[in-house]
PyMOL Python script that loads the backbone (N, CA, C, O; Angstrom):
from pymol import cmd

cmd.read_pdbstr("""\
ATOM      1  N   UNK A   1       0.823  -1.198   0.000  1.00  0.00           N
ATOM      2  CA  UNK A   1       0.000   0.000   0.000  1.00  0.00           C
ATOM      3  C   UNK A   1       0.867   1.263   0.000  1.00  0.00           C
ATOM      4  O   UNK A   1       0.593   2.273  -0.648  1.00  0.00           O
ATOM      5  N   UNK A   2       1.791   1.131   0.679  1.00  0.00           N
ATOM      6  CA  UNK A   2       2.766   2.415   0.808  1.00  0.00           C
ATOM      7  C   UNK A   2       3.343   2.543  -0.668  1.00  0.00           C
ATOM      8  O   UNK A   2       3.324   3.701  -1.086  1.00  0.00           O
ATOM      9  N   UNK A   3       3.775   1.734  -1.411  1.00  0.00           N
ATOM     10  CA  UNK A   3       4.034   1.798  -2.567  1.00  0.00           C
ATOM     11  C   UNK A   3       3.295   2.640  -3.479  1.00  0.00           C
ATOM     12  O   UNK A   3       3.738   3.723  -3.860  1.00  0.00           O
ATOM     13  N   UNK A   4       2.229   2.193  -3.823  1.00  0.00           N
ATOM     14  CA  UNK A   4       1.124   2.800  -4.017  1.00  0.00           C
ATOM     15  C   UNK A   4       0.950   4.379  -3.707  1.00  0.00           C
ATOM     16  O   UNK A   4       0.491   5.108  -4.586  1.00  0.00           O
ATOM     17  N   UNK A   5       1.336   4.914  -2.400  1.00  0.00           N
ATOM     18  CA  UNK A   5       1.160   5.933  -2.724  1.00  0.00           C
ATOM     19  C   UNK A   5       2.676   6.791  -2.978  1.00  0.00           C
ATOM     20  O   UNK A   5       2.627   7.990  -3.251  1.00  0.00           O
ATOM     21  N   UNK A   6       3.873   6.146  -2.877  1.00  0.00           N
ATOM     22  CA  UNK A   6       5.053   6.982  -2.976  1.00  0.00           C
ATOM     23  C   UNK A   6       4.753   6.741  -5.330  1.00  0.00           C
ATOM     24  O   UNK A   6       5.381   7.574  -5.984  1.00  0.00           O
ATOM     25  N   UNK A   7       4.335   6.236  -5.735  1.00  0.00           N
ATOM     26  CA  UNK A   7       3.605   6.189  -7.101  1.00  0.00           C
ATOM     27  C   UNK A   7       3.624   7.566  -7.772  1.00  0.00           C
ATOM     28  O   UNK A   7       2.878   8.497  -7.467  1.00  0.00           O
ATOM     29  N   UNK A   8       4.645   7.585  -8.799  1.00  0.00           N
ATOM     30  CA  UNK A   8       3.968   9.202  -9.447  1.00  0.00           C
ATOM     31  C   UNK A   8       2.430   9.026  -9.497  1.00  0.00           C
ATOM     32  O   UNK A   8       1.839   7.950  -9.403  1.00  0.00           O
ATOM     33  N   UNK A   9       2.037   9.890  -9.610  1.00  0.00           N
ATOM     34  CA  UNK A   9       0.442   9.899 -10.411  1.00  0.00           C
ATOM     35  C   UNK A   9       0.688   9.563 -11.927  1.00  0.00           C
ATOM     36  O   UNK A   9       1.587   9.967 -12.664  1.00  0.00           O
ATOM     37  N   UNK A  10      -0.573   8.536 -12.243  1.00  0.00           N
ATOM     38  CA  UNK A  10      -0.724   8.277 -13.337  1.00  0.00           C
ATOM     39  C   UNK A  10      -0.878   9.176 -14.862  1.00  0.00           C
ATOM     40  O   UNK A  10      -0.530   8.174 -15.486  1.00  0.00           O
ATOM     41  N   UNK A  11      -1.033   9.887 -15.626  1.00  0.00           N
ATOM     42  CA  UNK A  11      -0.459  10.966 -16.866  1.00  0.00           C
ATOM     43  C   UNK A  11      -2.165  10.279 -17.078  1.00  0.00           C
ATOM     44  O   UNK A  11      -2.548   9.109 -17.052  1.00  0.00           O
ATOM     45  N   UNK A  12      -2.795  11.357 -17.253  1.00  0.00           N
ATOM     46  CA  UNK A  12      -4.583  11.327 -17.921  1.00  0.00           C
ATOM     47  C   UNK A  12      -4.230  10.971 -19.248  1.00  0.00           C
ATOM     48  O   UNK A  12      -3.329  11.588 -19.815  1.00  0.00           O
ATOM     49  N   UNK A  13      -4.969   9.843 -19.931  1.00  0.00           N
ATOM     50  CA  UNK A  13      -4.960   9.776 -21.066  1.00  0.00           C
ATOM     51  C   UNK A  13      -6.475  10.569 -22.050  1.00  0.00           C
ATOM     52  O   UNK A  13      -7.585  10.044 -22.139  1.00  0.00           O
ATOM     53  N   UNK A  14      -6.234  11.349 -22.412  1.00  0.00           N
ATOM     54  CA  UNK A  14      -7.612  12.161 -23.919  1.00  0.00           C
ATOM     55  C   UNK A  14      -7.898  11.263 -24.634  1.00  0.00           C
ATOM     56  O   UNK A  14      -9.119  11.111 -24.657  1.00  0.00           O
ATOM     57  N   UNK A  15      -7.185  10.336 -25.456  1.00  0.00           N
ATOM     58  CA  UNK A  15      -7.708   9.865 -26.674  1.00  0.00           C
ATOM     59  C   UNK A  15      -8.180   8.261 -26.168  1.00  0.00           C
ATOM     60  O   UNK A  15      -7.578   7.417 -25.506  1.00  0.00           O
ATOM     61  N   UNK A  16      -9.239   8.268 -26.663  1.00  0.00           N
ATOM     62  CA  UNK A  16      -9.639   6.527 -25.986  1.00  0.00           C
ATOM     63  C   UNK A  16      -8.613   5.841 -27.328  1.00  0.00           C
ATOM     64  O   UNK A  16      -8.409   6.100 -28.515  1.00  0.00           O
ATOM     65  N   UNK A  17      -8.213   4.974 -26.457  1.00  0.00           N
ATOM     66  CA  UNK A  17      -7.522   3.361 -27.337  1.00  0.00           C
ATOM     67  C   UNK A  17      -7.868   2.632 -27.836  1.00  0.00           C
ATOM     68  O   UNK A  17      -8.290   1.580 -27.354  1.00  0.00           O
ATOM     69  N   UNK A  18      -7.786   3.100 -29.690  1.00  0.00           N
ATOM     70  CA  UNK A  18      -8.461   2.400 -30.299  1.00  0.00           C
ATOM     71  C   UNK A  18      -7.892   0.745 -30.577  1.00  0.00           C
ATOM     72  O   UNK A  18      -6.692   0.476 -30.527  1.00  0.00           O
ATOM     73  N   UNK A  19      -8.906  -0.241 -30.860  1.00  0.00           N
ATOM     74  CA  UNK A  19      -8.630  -1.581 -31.058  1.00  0.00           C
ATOM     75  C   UNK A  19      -8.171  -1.903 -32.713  1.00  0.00           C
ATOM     76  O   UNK A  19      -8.890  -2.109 -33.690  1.00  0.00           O
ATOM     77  N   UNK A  20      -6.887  -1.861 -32.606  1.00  0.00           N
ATOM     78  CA  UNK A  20      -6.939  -1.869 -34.053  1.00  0.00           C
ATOM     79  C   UNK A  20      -6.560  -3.134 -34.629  1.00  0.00           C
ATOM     80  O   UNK A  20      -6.268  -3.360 -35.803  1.00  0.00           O
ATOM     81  N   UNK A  21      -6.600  -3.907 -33.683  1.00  0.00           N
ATOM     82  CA  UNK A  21      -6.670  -5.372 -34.613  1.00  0.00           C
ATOM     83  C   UNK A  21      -7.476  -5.683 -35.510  1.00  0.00           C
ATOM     84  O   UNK A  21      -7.216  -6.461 -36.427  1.00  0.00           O
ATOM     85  N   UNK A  22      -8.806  -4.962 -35.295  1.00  0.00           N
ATOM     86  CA  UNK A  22     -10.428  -5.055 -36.348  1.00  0.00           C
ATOM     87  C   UNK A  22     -10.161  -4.161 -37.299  1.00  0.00           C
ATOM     88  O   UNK A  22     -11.031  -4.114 -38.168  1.00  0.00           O
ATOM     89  N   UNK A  23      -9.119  -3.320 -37.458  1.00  0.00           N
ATOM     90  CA  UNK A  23      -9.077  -2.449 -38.616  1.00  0.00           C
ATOM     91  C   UNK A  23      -8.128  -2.910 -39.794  1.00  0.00           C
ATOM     92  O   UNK A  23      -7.118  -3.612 -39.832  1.00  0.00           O
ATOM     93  N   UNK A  24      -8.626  -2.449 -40.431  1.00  0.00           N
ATOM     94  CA  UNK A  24      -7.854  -2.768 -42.016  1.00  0.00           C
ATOM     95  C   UNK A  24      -6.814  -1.815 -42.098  1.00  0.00           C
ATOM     96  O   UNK A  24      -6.677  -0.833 -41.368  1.00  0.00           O
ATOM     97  N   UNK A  25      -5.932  -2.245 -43.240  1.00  0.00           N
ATOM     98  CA  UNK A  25      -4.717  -1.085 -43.420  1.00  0.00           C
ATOM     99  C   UNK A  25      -5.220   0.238 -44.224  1.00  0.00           C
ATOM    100  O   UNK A  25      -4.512   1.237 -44.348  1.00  0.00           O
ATOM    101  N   UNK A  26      -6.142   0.152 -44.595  1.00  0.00           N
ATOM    102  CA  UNK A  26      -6.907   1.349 -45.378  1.00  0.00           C
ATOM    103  C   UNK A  26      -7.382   2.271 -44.137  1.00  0.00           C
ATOM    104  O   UNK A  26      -7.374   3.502 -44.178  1.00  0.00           O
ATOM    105  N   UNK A  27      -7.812   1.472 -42.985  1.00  0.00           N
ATOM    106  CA  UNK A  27      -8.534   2.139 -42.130  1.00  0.00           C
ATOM    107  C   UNK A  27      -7.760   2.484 -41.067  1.00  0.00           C
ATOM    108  O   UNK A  27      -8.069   3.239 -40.145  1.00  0.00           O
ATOM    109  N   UNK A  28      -6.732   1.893 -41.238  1.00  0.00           N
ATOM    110  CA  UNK A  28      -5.621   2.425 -39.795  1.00  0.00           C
ATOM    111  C   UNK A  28      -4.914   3.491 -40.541  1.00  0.00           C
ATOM    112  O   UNK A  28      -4.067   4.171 -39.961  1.00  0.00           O
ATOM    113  N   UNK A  29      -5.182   3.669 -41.700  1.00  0.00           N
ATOM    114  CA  UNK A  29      -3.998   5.009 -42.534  1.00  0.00           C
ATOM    115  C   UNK A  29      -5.212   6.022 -42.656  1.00  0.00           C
ATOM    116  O   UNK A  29      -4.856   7.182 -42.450  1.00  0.00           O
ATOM    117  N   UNK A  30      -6.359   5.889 -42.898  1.00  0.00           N
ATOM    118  CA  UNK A  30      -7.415   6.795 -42.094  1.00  0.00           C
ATOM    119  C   UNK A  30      -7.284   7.564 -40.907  1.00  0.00           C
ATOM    120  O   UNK A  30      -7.160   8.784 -40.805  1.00  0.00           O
ATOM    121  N   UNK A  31      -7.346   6.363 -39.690  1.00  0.00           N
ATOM    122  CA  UNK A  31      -6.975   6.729 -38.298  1.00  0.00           C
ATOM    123  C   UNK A  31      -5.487   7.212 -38.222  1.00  0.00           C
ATOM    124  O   UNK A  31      -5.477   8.179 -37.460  1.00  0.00           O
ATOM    125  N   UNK A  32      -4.806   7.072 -38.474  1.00  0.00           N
ATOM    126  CA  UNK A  32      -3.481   7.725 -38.987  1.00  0.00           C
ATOM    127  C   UNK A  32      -3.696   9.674 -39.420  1.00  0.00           C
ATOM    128  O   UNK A  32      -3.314  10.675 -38.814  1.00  0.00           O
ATOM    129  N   UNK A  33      -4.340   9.529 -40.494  1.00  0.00           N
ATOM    130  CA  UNK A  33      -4.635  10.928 -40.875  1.00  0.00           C
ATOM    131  C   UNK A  33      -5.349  11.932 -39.513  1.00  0.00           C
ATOM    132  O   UNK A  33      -4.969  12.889 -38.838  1.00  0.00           O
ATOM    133  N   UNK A  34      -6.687  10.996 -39.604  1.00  0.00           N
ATOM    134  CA  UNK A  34      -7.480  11.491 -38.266  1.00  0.00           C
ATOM    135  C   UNK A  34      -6.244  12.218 -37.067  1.00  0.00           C
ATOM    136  O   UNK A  34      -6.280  13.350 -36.583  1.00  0.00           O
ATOM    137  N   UNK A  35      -5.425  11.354 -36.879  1.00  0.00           N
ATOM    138  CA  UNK A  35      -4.416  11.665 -35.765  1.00  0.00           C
ATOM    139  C   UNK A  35      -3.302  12.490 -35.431  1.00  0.00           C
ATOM    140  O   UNK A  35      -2.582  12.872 -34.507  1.00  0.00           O
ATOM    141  N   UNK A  36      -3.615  12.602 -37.129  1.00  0.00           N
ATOM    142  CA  UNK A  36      -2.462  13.728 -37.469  1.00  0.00           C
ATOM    143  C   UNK A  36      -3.191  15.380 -38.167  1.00  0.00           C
ATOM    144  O   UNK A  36      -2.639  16.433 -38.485  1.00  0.00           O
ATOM    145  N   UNK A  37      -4.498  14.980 -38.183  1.00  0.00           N
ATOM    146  CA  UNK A  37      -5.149  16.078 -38.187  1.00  0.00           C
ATOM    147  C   UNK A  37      -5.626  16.984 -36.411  1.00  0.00           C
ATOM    148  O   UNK A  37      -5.873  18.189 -36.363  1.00  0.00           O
ATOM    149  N   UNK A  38      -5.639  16.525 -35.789  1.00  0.00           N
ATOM    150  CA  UNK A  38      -5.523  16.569 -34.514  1.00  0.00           C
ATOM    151  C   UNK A  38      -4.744  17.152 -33.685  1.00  0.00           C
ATOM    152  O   UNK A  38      -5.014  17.898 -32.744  1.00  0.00           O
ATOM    153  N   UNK A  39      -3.092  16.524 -34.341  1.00  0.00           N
ATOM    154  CA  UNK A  39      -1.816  16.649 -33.869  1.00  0.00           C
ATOM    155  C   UNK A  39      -1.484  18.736 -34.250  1.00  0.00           C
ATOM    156  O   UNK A  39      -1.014  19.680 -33.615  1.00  0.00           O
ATOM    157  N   UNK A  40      -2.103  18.511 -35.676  1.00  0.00           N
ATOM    158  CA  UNK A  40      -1.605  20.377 -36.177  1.00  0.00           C
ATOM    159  C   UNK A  40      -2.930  21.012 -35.601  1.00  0.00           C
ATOM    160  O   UNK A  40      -2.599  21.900 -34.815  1.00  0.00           O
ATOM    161  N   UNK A  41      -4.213  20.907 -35.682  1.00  0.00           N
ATOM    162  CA  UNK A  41      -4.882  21.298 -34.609  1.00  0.00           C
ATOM    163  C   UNK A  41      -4.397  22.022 -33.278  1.00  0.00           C
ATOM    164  O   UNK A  41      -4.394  23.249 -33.181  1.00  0.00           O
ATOM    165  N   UNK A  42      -4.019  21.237 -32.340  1.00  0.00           N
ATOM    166  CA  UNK A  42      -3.075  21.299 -30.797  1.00  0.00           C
ATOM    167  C   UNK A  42      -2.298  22.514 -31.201  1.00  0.00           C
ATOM    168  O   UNK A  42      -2.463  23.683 -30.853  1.00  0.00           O
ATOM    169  N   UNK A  43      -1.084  21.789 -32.318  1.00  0.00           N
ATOM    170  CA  UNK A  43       0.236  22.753 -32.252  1.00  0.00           C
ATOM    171  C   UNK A  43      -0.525  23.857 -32.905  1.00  0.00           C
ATOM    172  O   UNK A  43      -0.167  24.920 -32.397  1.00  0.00           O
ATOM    173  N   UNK A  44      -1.347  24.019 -33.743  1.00  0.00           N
ATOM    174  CA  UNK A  44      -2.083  25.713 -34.057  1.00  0.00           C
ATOM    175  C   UNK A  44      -2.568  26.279 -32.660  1.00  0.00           C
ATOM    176  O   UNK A  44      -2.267  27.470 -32.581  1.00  0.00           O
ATOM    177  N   UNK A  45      -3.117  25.888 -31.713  1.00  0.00           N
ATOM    178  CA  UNK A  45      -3.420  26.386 -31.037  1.00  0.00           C
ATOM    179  C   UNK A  45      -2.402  26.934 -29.804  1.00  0.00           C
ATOM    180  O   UNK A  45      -2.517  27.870 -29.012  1.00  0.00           O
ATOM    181  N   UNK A  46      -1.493  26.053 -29.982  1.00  0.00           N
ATOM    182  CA  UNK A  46       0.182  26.353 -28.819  1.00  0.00           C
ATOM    183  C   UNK A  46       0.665  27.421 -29.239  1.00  0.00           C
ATOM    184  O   UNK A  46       1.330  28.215 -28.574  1.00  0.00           O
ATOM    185  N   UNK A  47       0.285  27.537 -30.677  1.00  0.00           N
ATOM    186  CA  UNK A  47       1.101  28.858 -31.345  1.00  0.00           C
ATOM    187  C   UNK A  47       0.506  29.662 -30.953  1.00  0.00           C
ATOM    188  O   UNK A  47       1.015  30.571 -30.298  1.00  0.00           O
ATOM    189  N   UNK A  48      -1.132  29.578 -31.299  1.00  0.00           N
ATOM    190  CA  UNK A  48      -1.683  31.180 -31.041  1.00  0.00           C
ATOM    191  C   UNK A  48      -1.282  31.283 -29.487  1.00  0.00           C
ATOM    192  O   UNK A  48      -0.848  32.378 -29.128  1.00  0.00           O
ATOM    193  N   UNK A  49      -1.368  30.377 -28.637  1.00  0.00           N
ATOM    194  CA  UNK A  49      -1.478  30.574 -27.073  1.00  0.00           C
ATOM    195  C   UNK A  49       0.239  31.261 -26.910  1.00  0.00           C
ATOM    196  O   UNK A  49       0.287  31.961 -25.898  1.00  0.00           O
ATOM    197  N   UNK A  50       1.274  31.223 -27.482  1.00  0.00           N
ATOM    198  CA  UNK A  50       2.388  31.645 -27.397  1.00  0.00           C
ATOM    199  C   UNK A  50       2.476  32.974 -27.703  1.00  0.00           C
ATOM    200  O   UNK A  50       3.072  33.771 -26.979  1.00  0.00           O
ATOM    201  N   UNK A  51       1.708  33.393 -29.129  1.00  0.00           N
ATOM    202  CA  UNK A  51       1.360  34.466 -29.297  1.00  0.00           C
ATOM    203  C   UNK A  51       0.845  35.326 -28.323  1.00  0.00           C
ATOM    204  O   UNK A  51       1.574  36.287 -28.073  1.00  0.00           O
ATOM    205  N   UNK A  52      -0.066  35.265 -27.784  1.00  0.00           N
ATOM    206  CA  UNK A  52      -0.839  35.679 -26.709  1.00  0.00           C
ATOM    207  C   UNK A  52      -0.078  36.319 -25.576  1.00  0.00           C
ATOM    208  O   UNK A  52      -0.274  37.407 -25.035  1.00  0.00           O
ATOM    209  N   UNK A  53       1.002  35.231 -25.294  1.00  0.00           N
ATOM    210  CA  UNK A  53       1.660  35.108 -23.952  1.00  0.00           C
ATOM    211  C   UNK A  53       2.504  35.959 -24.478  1.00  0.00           C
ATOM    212  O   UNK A  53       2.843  36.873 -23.726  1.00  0.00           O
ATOM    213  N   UNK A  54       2.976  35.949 -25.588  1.00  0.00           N
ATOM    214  CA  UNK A  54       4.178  36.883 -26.009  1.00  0.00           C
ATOM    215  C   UNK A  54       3.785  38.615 -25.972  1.00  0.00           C
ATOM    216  O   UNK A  54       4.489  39.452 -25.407  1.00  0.00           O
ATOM    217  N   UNK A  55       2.756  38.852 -26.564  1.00  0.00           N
ATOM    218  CA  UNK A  55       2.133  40.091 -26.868  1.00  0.00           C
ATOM    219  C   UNK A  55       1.994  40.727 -25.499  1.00  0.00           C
ATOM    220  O   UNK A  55       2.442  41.865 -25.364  1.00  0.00           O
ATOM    221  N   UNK A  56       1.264  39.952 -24.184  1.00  0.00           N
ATOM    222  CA  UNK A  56       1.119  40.341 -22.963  1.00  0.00           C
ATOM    223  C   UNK A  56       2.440  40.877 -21.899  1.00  0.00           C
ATOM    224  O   UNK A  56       2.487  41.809 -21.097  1.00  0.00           O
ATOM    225  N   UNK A  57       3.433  39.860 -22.285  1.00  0.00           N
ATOM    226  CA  UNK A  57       4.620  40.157 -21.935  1.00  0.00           C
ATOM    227  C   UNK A  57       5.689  41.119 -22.158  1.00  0.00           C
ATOM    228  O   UNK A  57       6.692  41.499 -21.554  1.00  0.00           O
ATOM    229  N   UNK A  58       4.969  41.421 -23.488  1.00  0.00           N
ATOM    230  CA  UNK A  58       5.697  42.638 -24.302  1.00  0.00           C
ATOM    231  C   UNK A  58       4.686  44.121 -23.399  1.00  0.00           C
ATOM    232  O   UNK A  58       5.243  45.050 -22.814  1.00  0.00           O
ATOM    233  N   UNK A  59       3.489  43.983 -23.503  1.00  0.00           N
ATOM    234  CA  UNK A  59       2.797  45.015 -22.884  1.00  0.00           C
ATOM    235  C   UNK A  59       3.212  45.573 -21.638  1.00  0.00           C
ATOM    236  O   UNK A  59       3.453  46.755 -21.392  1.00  0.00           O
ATOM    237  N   UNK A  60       3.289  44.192 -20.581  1.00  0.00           N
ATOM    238  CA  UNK A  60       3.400  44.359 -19.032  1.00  0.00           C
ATOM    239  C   UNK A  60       4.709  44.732 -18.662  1.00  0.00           C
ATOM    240  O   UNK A  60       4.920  45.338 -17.611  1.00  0.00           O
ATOM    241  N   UNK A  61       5.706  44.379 -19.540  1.00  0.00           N
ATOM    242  CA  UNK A  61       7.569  44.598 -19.738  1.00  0.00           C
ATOM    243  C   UNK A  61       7.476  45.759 -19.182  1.00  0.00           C
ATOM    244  O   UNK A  61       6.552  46.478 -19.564  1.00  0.00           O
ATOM    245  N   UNK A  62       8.496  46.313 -18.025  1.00  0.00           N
ATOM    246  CA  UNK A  62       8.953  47.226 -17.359  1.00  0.00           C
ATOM    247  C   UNK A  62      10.247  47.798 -17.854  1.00  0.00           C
ATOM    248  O   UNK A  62      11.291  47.190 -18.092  1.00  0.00           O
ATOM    249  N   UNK A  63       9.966  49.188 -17.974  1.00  0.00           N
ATOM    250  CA  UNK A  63      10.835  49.700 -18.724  1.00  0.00           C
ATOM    251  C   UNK A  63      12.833  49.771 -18.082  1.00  0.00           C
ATOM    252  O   UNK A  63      13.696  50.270 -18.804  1.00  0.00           O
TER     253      UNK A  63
END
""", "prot")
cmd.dss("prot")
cmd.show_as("cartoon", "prot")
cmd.util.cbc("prot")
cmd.orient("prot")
């Protein structure tokens, strides 16, 4: 039990795990795309959020 709790915490997983033994190679290069449409999604949004952070930082900057 003590083990247990000296334990990092477990990392949340977002994307449910798909079973892809039932999928075809047509359909895992689908899910492939899907995943990588997703992936530039995120990083578009890291950018604008960098943007953001950048612009604010530039504002609040002490002379």
């Amino acid at each position: 039990m003590a083990e247990e709790e000296d334990a990092p915490p477990r990392k949340q997983t977002r994307l449910e795990k798909l079973v892809l033994d039932t999928l075809g190679i047509d359909e895992l290069r689908d899910y492939i795309g899907e995943l990588r449409d997703e992936i530039a999604r995120v990083e578009a949004d890291i950018g604008r959020k960098h943007s953001h952070r950048n612009a604010a930082d530039a504002f609040f900057k002490r002379p």
